[in-house]
Each structure stands twice: as C-alpha cells, then as structure tokens.
Backbone as XML, in Angstrom:
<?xml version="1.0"?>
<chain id="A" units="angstrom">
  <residue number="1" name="UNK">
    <atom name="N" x="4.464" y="11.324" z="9.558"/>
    <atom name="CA" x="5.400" y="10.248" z="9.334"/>
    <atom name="C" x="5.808" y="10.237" z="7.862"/>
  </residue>
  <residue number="2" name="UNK">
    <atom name="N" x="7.078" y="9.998" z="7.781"/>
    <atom name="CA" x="7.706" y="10.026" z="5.988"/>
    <atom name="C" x="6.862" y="8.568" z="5.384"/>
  </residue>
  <residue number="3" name="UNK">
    <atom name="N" x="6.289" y="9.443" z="4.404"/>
    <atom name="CA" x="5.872" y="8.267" z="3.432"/>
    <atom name="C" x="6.526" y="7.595" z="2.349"/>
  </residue>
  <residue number="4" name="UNK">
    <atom name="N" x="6.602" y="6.561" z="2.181"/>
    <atom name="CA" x="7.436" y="5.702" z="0.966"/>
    <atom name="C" x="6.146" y="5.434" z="0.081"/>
  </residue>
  <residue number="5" name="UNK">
    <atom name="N" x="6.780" y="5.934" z="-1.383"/>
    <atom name="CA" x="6.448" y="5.831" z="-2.718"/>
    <atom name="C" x="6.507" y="4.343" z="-3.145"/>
  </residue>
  <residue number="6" name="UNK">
    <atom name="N" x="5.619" y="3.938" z="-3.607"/>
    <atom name="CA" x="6.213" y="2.287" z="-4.607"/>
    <atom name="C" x="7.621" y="2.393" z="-5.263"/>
  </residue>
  <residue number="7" name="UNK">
    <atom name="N" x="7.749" y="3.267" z="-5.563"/>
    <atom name="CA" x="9.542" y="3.446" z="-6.558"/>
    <atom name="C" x="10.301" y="3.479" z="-5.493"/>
  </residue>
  <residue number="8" name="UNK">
    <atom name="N" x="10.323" y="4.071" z="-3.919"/>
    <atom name="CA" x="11.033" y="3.656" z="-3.296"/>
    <atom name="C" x="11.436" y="2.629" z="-2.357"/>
  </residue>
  <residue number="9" name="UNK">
    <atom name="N" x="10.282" y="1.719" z="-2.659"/>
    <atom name="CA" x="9.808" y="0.550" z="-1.786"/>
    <atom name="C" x="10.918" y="-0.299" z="-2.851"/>
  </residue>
  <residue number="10" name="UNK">
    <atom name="N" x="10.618" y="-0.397" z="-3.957"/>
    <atom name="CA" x="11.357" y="-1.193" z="-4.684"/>
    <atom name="C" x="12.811" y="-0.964" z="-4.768"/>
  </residue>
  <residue number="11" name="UNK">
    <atom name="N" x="13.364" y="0.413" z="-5.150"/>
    <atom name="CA" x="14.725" y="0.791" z="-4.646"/>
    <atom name="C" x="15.288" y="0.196" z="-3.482"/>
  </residue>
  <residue number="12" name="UNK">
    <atom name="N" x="14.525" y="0.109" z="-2.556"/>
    <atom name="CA" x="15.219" y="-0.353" z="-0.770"/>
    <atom name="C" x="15.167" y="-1.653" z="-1.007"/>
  </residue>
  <residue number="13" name="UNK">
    <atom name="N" x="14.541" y="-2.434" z="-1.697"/>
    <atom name="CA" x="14.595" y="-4.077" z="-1.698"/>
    <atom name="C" x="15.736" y="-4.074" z="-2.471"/>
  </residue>
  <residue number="14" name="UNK">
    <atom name="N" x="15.356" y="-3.500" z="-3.656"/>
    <atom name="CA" x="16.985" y="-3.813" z="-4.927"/>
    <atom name="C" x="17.931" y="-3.830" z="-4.400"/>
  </residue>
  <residue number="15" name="UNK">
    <atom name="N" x="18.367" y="-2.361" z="-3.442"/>
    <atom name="CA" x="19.356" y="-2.602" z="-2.611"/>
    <atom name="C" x="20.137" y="-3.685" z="-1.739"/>
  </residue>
  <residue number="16" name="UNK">
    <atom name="N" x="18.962" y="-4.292" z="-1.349"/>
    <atom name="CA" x="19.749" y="-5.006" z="-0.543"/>
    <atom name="C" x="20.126" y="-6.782" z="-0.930"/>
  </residue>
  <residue number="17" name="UNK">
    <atom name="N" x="19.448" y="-6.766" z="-2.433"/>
    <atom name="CA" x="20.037" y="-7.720" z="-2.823"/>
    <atom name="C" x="21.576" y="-8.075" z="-2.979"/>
  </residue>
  <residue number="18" name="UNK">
    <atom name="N" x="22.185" y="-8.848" z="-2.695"/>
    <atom name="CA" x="23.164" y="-9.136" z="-2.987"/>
    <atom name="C" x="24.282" y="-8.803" z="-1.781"/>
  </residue>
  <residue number="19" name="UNK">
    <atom name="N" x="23.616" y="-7.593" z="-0.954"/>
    <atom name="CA" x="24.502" y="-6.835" z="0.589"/>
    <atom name="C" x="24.201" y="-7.982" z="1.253"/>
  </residue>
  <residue number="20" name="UNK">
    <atom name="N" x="25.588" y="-8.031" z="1.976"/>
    <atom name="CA" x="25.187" y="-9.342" z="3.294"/>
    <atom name="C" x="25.163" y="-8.651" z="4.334"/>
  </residue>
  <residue number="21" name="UNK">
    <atom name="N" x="23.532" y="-8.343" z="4.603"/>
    <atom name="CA" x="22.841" y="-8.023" z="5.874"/>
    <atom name="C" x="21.746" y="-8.455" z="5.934"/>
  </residue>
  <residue number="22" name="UNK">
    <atom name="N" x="21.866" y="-8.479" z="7.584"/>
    <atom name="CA" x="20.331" y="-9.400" z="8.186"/>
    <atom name="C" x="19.383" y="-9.093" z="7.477"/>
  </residue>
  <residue number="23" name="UNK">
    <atom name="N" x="17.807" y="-10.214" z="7.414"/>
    <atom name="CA" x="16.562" y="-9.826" z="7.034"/>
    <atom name="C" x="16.215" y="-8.692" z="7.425"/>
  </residue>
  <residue number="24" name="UNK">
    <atom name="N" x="16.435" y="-7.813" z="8.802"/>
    <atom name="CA" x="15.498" y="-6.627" z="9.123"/>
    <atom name="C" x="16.711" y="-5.532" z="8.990"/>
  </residue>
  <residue number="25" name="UNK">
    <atom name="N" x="17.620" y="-5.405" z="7.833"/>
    <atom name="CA" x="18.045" y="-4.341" z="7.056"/>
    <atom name="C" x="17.205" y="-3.356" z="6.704"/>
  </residue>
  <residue number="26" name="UNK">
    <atom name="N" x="17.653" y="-2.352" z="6.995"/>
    <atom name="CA" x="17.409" y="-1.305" z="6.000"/>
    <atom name="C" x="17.719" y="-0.110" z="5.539"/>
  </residue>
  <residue number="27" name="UNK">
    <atom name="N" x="17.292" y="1.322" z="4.960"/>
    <atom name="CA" x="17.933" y="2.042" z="4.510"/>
    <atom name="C" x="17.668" y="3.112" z="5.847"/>
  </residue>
  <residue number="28" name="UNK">
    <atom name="N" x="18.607" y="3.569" z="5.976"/>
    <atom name="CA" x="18.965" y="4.214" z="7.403"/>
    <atom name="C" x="19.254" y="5.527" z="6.700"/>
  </residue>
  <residue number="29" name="UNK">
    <atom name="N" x="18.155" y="6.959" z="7.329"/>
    <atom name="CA" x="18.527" y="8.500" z="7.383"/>
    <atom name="C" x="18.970" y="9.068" z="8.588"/>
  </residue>
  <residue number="30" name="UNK">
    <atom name="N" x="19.695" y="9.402" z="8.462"/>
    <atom name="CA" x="20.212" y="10.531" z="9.646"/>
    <atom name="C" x="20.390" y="11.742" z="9.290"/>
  </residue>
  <residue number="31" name="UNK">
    <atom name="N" x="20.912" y="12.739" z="10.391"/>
    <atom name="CA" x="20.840" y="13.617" z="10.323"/>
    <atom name="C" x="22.544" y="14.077" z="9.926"/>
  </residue>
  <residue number="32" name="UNK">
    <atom name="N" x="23.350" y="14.468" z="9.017"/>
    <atom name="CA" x="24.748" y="14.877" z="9.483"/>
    <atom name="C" x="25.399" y="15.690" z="10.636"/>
  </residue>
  <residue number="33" name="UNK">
    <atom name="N" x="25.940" y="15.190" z="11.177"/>
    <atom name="CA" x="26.602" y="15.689" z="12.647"/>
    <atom name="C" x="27.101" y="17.081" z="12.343"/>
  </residue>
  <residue number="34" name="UNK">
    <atom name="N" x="27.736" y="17.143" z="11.423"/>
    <atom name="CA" x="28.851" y="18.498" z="11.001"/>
    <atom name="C" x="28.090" y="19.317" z="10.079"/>
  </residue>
  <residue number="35" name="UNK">
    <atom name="N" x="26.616" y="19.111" z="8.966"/>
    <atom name="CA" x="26.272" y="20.292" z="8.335"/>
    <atom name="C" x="24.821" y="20.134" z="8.877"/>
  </residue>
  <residue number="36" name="UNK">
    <atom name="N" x="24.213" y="21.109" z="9.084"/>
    <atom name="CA" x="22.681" y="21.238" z="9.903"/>
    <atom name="C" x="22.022" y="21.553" z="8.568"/>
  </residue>
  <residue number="37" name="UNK">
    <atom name="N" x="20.884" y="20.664" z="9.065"/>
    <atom name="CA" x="19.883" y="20.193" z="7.855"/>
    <atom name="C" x="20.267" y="19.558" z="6.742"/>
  </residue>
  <residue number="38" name="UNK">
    <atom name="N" x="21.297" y="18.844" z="6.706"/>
    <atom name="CA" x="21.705" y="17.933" z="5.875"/>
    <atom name="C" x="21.478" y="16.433" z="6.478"/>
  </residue>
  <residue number="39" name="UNK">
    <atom name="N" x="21.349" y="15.346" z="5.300"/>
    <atom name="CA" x="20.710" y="13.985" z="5.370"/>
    <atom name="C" x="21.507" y="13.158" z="5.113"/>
  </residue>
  <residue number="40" name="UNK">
    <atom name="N" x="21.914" y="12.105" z="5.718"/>
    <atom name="CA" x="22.698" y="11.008" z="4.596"/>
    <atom name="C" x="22.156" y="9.485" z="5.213"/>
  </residue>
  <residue number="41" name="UNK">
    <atom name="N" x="22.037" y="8.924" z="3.588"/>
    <atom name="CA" x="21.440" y="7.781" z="4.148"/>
    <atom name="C" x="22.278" y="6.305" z="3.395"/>
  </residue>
  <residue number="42" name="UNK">
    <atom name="N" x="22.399" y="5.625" z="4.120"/>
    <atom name="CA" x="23.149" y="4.530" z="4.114"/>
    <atom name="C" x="22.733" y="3.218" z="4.526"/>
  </residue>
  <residue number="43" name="UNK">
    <atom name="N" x="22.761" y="1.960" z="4.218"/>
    <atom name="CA" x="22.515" y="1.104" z="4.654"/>
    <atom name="C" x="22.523" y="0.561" z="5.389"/>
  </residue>
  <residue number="44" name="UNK">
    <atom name="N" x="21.921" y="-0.262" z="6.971"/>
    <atom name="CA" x="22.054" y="-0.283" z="7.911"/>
    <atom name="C" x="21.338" y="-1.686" z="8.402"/>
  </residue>
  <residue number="45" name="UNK">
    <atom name="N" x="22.243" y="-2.600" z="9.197"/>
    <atom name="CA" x="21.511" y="-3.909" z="9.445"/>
    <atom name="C" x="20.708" y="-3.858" z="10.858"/>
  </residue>
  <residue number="46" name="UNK">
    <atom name="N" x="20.413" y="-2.822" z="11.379"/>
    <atom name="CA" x="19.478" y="-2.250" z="12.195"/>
    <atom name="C" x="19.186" y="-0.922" z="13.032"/>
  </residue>
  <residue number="47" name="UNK">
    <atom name="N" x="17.880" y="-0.765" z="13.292"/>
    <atom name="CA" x="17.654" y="0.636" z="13.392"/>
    <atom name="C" x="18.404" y="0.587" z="15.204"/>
  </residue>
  <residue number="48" name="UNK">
    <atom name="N" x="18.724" y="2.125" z="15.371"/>
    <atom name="CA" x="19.701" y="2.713" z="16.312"/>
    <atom name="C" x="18.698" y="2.803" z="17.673"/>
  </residue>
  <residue number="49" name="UNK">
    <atom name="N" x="18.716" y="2.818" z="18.458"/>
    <atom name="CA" x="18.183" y="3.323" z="19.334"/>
    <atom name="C" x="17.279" y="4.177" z="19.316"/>
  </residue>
  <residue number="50" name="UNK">
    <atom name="N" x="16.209" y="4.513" z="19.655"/>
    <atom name="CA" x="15.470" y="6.058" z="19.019"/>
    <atom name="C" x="14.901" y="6.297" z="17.896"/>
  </residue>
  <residue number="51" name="UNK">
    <atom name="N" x="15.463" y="5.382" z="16.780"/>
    <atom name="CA" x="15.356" y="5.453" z="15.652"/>
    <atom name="C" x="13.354" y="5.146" z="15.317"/>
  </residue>
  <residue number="52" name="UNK">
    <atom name="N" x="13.181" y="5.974" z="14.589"/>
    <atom name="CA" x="11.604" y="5.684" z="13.887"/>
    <atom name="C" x="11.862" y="4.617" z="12.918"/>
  </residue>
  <residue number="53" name="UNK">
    <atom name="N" x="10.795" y="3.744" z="13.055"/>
    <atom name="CA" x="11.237" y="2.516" z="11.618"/>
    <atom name="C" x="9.886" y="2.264" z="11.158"/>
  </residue>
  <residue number="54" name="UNK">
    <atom name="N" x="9.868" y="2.713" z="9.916"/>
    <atom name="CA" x="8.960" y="2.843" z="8.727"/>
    <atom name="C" x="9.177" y="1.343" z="7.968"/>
  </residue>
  <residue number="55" name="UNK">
    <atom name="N" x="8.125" y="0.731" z="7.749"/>
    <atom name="CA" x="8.232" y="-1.131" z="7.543"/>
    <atom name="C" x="6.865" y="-0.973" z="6.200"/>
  </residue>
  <residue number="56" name="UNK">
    <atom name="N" x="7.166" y="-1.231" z="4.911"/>
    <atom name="CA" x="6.089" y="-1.338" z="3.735"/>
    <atom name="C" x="6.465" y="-2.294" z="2.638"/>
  </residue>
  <residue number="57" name="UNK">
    <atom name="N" x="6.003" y="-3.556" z="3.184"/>
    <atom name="CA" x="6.088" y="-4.685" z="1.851"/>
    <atom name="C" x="8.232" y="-4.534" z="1.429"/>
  </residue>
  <residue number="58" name="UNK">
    <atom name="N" x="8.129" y="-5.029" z="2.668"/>
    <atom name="CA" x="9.737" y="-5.562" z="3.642"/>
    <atom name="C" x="10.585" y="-5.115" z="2.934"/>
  </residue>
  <residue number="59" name="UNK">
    <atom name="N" x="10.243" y="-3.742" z="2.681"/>
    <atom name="CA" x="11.455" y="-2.616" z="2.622"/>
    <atom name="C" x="10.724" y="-1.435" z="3.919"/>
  </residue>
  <residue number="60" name="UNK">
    <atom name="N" x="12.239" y="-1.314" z="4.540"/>
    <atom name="CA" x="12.691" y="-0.553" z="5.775"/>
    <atom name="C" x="13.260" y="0.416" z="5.806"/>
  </residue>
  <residue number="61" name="UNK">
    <atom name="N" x="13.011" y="1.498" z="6.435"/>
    <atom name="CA" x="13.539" y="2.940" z="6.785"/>
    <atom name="C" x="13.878" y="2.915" z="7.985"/>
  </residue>
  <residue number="62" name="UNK">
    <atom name="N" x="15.165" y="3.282" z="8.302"/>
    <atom name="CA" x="15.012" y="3.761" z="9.907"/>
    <atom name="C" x="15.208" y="5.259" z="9.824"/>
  </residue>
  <residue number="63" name="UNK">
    <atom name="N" x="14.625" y="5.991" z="10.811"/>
    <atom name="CA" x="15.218" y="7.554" z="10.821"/>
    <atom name="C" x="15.482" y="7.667" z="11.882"/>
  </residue>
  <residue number="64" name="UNK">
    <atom name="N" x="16.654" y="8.768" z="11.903"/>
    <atom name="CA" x="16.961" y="9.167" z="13.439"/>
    <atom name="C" x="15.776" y="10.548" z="13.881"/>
  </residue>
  <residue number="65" name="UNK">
    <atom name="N" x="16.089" y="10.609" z="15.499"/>
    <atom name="CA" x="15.416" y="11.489" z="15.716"/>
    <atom name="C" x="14.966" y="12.744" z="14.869"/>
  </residue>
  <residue number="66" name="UNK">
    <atom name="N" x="16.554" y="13.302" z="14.672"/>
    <atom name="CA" x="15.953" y="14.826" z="13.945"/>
    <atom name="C" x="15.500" y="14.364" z="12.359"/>
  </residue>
  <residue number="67" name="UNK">
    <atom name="N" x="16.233" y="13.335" z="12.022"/>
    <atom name="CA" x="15.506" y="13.167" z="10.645"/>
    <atom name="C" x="14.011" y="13.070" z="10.647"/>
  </residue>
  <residue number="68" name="UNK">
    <atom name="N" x="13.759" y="12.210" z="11.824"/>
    <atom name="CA" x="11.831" y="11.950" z="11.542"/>
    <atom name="C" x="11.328" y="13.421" z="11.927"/>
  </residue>
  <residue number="69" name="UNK">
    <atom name="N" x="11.880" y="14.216" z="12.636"/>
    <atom name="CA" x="11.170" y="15.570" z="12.763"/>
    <atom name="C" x="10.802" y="16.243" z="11.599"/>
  </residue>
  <residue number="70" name="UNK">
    <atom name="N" x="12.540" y="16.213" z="10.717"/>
    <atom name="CA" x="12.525" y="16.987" z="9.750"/>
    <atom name="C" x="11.746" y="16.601" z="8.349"/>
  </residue>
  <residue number="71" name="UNK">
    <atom name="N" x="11.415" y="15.609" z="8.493"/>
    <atom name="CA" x="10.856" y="14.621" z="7.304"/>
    <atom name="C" x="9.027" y="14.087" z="7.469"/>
  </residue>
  <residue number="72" name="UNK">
    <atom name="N" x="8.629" y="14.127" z="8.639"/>
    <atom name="CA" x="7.413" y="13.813" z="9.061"/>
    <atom name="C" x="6.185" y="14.359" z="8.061"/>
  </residue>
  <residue number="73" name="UNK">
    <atom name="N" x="6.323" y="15.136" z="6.805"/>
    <atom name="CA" x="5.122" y="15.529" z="6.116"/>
    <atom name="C" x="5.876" y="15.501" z="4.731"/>
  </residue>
  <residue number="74" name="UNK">
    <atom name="N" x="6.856" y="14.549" z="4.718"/>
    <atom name="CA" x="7.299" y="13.821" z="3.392"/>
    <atom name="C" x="6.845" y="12.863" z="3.202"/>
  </residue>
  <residue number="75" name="UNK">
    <atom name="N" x="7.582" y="13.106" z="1.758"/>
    <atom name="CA" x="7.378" y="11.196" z="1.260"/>
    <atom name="C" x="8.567" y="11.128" z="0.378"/>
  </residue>
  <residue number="76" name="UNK">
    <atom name="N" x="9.267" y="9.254" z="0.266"/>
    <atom name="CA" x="10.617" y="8.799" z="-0.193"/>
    <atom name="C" x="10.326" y="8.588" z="-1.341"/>
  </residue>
  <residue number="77" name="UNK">
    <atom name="N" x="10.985" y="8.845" z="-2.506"/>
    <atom name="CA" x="10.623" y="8.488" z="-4.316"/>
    <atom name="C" x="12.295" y="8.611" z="-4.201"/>
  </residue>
  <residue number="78" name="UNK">
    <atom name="N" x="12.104" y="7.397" z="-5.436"/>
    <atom name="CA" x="13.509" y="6.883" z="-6.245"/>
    <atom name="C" x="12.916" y="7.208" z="-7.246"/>
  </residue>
  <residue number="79" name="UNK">
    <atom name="N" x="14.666" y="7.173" z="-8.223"/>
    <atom name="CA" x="14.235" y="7.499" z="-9.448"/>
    <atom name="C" x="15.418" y="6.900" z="-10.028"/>
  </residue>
  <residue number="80" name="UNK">
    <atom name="N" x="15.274" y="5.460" z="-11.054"/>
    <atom name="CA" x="16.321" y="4.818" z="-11.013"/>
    <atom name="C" x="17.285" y="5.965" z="-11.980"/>
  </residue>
  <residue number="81" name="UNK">
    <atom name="N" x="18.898" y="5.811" z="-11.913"/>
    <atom name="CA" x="20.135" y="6.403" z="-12.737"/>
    <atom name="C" x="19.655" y="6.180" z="-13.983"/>
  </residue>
  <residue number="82" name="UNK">
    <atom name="N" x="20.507" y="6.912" z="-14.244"/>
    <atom name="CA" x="21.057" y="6.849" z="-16.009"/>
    <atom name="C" x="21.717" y="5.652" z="-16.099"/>
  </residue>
  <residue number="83" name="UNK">
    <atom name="N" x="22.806" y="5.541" z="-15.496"/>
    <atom name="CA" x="23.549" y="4.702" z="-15.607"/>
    <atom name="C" x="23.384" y="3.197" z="-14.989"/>
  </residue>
  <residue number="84" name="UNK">
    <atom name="N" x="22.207" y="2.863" z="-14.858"/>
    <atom name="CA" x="21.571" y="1.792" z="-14.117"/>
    <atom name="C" x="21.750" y="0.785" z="-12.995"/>
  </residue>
  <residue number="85" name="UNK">
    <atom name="N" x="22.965" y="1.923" z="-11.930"/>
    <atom name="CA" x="23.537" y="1.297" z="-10.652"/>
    <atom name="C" x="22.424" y="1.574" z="-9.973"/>
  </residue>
  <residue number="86" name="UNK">
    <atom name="N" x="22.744" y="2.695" z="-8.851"/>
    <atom name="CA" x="22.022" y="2.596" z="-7.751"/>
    <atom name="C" x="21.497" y="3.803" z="-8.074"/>
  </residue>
  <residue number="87" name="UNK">
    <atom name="N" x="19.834" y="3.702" z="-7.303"/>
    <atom name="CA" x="18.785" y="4.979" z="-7.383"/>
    <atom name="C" x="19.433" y="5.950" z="-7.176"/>
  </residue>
  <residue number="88" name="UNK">
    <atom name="N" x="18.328" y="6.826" z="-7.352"/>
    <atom name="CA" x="18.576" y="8.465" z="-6.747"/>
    <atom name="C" x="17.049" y="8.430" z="-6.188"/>
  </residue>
  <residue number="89" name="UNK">
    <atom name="N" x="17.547" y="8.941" z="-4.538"/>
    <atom name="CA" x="16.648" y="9.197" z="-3.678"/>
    <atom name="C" x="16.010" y="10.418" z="-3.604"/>
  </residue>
  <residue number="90" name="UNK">
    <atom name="N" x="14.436" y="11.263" z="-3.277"/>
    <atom name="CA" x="14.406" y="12.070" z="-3.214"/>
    <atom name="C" x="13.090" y="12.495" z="-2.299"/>
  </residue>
  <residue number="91" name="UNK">
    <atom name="N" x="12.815" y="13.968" z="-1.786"/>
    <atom name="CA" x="12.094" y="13.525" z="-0.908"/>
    <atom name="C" x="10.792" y="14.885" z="-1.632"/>
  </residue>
  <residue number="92" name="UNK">
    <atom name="N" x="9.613" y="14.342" z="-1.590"/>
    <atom name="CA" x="8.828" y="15.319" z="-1.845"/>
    <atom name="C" x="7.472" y="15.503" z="-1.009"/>
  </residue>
  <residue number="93" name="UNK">
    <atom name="N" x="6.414" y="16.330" z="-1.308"/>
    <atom name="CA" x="4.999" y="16.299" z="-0.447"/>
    <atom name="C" x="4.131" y="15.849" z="-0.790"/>
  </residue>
  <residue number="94" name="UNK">
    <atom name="N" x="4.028" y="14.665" z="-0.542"/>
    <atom name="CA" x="2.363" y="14.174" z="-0.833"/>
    <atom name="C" x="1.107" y="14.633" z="-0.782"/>
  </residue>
</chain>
C-alpha cells in the first residue's frame, strides 16, 4: 500500500484549504488514459468507485486501480516550491 510521508500529509491538508470541497476530499491519483505509466493527480471531492483510499490524520488519497498496483511499495513526499504556491509531489521507497 502507498505510504504517505508527514510532508505529504501536510501538503494534502494545505491543499484543501480554502477549495470548496466536502470534508472527505482528497488528493486523487490515477492512471492517464492516453500515456501508459503515467500519473496525474488532482483534487477530488470523492474517491471513484474501485478506488483504494489511503486516510492519515484527515488527509486523503484516493488511487485508482492501476495506480494502487503501480504504487503499492511506495511512499508520497512533498516538497514545498520555490515559489511558495503549491507542493511538488513525489514518490519514493521506503
């Protein structure tokens, strides 16, 4: 199962300050339809059908199927910008 880092626990809350979406928001991975083995993740006011949902001190992941396949012996780390908008996500091995 993808593990979340404290830096990315806090990234997924920051996020959703200020977005008007429900309490059980969260940051949603999928898989891209059109490039294979590519990821994109976006904000999402609930997980999809199927979806795996990763829940740690009420920041939320949902993944889709092939994402939780492809991701299952990861873990999520932010790393806030330069420019002090929004993180940069990244995925490494614990």
């Amino acid at each position: 199962m993808l593990a979340l880092t404290d830096s990315a626990v806090q990234a997924i809350r920051d996020l959703m300050v200020g977005e008007d979406l429900p309490q059980e928001a969260g940051l949603r991975i999928a898989a891209k339809a059109d490039e294979a083995g590519s990821l994109e993740l976006f904000l999402a006011s609930s997980p999809q059908p199927g979806d795996e949902v990763i829940e740690r001190d009420d920041a939320r992941v949902f993944l889709d199927p092939e994402a939780a396949s492809l991701l299952s012996d990861r873990a999520l780390d932010a790393v806030a910008s330069e420019s002090g908008t929004r993180p940069s996500f990244r995925l490494t091995r614990p």
